[in-house]
C-alpha positions in Angstrom: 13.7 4.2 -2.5 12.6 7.6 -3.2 11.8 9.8 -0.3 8.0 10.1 0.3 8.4 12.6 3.1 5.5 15.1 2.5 6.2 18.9 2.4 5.6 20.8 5.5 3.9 22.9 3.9 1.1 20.8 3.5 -2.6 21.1 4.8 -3.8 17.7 3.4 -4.7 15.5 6.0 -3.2 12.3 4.5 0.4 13.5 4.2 0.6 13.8 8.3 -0.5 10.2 8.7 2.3 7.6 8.8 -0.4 5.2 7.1 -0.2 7.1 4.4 3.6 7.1 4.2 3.9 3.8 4.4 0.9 2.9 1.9 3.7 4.8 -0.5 6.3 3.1 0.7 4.1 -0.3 -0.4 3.9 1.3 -4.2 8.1 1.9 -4.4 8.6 -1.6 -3.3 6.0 -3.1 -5.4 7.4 -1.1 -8.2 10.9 -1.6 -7.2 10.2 -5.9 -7.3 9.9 -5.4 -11.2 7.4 -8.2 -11.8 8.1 -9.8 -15.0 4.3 -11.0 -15.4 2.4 -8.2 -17.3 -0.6 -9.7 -15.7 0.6 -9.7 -12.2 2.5 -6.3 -12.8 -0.3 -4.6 -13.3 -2.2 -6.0 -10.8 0.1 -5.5 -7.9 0.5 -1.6 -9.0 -3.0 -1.2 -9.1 -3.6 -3.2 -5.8 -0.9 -0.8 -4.2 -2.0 2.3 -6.3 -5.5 2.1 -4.4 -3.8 1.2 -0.9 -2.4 4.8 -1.3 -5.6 6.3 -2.9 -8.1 4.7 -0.2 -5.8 5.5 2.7 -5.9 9.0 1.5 -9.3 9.1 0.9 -10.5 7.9 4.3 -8.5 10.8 6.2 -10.9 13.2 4.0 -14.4 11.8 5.6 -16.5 12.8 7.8 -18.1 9.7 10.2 -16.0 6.7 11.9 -18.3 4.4 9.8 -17.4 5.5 6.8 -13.2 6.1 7.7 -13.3 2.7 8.8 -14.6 1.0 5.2 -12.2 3.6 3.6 -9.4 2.2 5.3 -10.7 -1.8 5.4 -10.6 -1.2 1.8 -7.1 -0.2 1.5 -5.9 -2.9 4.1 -7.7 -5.5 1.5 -5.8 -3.5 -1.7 -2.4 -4.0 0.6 -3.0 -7.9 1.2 -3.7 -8.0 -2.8 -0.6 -5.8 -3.9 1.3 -8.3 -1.5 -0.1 -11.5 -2.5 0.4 -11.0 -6.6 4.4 -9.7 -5.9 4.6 -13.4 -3.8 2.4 -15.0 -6.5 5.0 -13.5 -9.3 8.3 -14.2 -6.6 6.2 -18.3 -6.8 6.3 -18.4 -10.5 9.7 -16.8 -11.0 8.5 -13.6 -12.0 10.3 -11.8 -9.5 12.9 -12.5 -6.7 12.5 -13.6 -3.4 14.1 -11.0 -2.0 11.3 -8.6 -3.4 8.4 -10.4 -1.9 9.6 -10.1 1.3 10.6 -6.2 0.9 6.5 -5.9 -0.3 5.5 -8.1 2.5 7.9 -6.3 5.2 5.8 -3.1 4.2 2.6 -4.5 3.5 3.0 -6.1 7.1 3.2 -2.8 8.5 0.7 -0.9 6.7 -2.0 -3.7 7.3 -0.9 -3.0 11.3 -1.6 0.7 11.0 -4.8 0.5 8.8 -6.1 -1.7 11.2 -5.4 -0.1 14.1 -7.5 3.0 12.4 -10.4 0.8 11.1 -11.3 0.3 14.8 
């Protein structure tokens, strides 16, 4: 997988939060599972496209309230980039083996986006 390590010189909040990272890490795997299903493709990418966008987004508010529904929204887009690689792993539109790389990730980054929602 390609390294997602962010540059030091970086101010952004979102590239020192391991969330983040891992949010990333989600996309590559989800990419790397090569869904055959157009359908499903696109909808895991997007699912794990907006785990990396809402992640990111919530370390730029302001109020708890509103970092917490930032990051409950990406948690949900991580359950949904998850489901759709297993759906397409189901259907044989992907391996196995895939699924469970999404799901090892997607296991972690639903851990860490929970632990900030509270």
């Amino acid at each position: 997988m390609t390294d997602t390590k962010p540059s030091t010189r970086s101010r952004l909040p979102h590239h020192h939060l391991v969330a983040y990272r891992v949010a990333t890490e989600l996309l590559l795997a989800v990419r790397a599972a090569e869904v055959r299903d157009p359908k499903l493709r696109d909808q895991a990418l997007r699912a794990a496209k907006s785990a990396c966008l809402n992640t990111a987004e919530a370390t730029g508010r302001i109020s708890p309230a509103d970092k917490a529904r930032v990051y409950a929204i990406a948690r949900g887009e991580c359950v949904e980039a998850a489901a759709a690689v297993e759906i397409a792993a189901l259907a044989g539109d992907s391996t196995a083996e895939a699924a469970d790389a999404v799901s090892a990730r997607a296991d972690r980054i639903y851990a860490l986006l929970t632990g900030l929602i509270r």
